[in-house]
C-alpha positions as CSV (number, residue, x, y, z in Angstrom):
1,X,141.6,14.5,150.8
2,X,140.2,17.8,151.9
3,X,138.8,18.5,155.4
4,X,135.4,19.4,153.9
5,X,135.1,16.2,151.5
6,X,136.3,14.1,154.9
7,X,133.3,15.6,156.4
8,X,131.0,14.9,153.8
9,X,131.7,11.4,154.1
10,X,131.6,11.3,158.0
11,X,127.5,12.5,157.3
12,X,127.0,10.0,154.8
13,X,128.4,6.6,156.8
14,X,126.5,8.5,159.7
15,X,123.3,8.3,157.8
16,X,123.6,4.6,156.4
17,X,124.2,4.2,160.4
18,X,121.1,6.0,161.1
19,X,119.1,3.8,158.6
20,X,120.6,0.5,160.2
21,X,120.3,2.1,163.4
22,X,115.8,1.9,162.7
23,X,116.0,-1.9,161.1
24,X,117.4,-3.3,164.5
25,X,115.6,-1.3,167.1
26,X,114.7,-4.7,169.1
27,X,117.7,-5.7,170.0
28,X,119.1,-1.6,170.0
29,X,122.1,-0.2,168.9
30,X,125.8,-0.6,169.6
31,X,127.9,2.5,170.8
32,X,129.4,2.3,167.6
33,X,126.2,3.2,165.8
34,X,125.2,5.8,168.4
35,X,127.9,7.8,168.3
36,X,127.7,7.5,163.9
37,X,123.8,8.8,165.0
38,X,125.2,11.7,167.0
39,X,127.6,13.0,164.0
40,X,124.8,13.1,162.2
41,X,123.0,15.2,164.6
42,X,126.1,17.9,165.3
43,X,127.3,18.0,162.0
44,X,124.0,17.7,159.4
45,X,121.5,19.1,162.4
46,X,119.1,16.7,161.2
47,X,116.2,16.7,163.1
48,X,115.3,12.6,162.6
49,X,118.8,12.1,164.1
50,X,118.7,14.7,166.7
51,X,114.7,12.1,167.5
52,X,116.4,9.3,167.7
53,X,119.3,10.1,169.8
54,X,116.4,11.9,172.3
55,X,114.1,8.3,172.7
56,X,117.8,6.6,173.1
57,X,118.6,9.1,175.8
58,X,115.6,8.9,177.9
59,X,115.3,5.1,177.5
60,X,118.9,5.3,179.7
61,X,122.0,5.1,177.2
62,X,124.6,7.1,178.4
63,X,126.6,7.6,175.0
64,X,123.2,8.3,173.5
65,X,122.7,11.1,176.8
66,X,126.2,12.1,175.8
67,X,125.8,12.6,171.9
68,X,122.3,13.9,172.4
69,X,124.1,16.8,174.7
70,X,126.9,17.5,172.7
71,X,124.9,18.4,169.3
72,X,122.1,20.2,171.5
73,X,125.4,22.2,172.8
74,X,126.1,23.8,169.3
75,X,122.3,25.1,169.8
76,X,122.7,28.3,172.1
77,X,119.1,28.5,172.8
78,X,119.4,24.6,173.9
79,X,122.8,24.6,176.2
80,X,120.6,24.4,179.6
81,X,119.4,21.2,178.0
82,X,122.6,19.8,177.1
83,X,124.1,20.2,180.7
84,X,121.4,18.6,181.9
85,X,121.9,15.2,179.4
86,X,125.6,16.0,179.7
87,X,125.7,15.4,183.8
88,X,123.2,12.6,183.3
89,X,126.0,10.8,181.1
90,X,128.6,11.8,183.0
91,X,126.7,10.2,186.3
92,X,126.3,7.3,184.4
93,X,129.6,6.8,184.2
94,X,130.5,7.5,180.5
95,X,134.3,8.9,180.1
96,X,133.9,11.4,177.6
97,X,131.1,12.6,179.4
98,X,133.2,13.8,182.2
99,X,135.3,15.1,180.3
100,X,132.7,17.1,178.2
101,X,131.6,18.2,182.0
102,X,134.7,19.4,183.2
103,X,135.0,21.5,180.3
104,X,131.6,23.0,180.7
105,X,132.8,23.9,184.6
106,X,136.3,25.1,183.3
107,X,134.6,27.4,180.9
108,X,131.4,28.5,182.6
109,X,129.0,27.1,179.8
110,X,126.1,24.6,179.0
111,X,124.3,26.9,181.6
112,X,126.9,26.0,184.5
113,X,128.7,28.5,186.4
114,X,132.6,28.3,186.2
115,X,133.4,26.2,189.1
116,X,137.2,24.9,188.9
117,X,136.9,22.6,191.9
118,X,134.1,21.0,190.6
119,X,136.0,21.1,186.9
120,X,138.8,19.5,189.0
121,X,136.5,16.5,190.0
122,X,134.8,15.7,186.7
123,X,138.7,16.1,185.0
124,X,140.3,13.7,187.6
125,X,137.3,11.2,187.5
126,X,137.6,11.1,183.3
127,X,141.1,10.9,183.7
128,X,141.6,7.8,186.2
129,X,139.4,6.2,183.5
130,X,142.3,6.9,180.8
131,X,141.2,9.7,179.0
132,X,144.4,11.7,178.1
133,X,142.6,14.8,177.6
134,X,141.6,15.2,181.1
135,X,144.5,14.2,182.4
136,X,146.5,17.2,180.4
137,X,143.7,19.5,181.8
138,X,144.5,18.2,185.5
139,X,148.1,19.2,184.7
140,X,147.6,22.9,183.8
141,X,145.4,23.4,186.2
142,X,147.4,21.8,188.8
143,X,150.3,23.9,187.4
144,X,148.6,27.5,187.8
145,X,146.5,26.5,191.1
146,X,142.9,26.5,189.7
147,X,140.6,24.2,192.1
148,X,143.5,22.9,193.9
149,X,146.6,24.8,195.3
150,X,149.7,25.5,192.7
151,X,151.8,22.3,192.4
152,X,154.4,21.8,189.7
153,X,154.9,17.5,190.9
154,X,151.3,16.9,190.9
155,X,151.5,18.8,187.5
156,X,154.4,16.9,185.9
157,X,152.2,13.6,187.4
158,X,149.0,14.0,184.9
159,X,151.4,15.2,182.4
160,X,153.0,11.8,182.0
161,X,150.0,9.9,182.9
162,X,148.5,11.9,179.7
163,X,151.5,11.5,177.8
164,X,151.8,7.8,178.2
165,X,147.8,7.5,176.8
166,X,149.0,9.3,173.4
167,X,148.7,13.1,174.3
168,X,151.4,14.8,171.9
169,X,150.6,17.9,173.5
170,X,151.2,16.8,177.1
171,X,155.1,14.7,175.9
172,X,155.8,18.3,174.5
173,X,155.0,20.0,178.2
174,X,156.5,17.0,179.5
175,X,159.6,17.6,177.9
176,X,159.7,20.9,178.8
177,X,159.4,20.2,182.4
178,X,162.3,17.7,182.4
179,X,164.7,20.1,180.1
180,X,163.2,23.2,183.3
181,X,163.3,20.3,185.7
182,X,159.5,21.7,187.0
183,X,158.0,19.4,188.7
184,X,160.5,16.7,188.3
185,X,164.4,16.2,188.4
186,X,166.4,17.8,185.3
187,X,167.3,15.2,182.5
188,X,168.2,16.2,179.5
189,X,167.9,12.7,177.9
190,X,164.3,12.4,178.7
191,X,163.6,15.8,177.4
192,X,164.5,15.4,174.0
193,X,162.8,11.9,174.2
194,X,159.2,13.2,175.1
195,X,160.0,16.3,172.6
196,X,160.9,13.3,169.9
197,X,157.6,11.6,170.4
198,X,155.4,14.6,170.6
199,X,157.2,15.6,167.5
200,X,155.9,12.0,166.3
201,X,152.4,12.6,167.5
202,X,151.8,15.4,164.8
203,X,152.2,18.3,167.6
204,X,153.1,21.2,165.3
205,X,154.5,22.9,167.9
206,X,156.7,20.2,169.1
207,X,157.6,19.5,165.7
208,X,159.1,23.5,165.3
209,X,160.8,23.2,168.7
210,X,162.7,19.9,167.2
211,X,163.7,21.0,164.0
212,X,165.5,24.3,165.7
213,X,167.3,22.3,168.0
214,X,168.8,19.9,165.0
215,X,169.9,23.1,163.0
216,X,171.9,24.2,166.1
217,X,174.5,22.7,168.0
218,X,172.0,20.6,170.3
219,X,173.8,19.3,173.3
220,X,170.6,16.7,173.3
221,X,171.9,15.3,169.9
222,X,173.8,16.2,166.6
223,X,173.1,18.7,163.9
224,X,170.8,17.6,161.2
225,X,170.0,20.7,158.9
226,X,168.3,18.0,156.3
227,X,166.2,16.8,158.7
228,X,165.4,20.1,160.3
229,X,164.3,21.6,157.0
230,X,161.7,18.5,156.7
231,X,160.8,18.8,159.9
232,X,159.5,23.1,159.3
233,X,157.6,22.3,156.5
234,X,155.8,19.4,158.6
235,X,155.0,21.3,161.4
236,X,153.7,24.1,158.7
237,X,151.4,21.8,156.8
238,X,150.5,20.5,160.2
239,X,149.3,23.7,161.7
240,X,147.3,24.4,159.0
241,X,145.6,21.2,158.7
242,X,144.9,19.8,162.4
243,X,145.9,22.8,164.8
244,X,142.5,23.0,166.0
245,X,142.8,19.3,167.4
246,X,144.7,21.4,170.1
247,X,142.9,24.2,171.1
């Protein structure tokens, strides 16, 4: 099924959501139904959705605060707005509202100055509540010293943390560090391990860096031209399908 016909469909379950969402406003909606709400709102820009979100927000839900911020974020003229929701959220203790807030520190937007220390602190506070994402961002910066000084053990730390939660894009790093030993002693074994499961977690480029070690003489494991052949054209239909998951 194409992206754009997946899409479609996301609006449409979000509206039947929306329309639930206004039958049971005594007893108020599950996360679940907010966050169906807030698709609606970033993706169709309808203005009922973007409403509803808005009374959720101020009457205190944080994944309302958080959706609310993140389609007022694809508004230019409303970013000040959304970092104001977004650190709301985030205070409030919602995890992919830290994250969201990290980013907007990392990068300099939502109207915030770029402020890697405080990045650092959103990242690590998302992160000890499991969210991979953060915890792969507290690993590069950790590697190239941005809001904390240059350390390749803390790096190779958040790496596996993140790579045990189900980031494919941290196992590839991770295997990378054990086959450089950065960060972490050399072992070959676990290497082509973490490589194996980031291959398995859809990361194109993990999937490349697999296949060319089966067509040569990989001291990690034996040749496999058949599978190596496979493996290109995976990692080809991948990157044109989901690369943007990782960017």
């Amino acid at each position: 099924m194409s992206n754009k016909k997946l899409q479609v469909m996301a609006l449409l379950l979000a509206a039947a959501a929306l329309g639930a969402c206004r039958q049971t406003q005594d007893t108020g909606p599950d996360n679940a139904r907010i966050e169906s709400v807030g698709l609606l709102a970033l993706h169709g820009r309808q203005q009922s959705a973007i409403a509803q979100l808005r009374a959720w927000a101020v009457a205190g839900r944080p994944v309302a605060q958080r959706e609310l911020a993140l389609a007022l974020a694809s508004m230019p003229e409303q970013s000040a707005q959304a970092g104001a929701w977004l650190q709301n959220a985030a205070a409030a203790n919602d995890v992919e509202a830290q994250f969201q807030l990290g980013q907007a520190f990392y990068q300099g937007g939502l109207g915030f100055q770029l402020d890697y220390g405080q990045a650092w602190n959103w990242y690590e506070r998302a992160a000890v509540a499991g969210n991979a994402k953060a915890g792969f961002m507290l690993a590069r910066m950790a590697k190239y010293g941005e809001g904390v000084p240059r350390d390749l053990k803390r790096s190779a730390k958040w790496l596996l943390e993140a790579s045990v939660q189900g980031n494919a894009q941290a196992m590839f790093l991770l295997s990378n560090a054990y086959a450089a030993g950065e960060g972490v002693e050399q072992d070959p074994r676990l290497a082509r391990e973490w490589l194996e499961r980031s291959a398995a977690g859809d990361f194109p480029v993990a999937i490349q860096a697999l296949a060319m070690s089966l067509e040569s003489s990989d001291r990690h494991g034996g040749r496999d031209p058949v599978r190596a052949r496979h493996l290109i054209k995976e990692a080809t239909d991948e990157r044109s399908m989901r690369w943007n998951n990782y960017q």
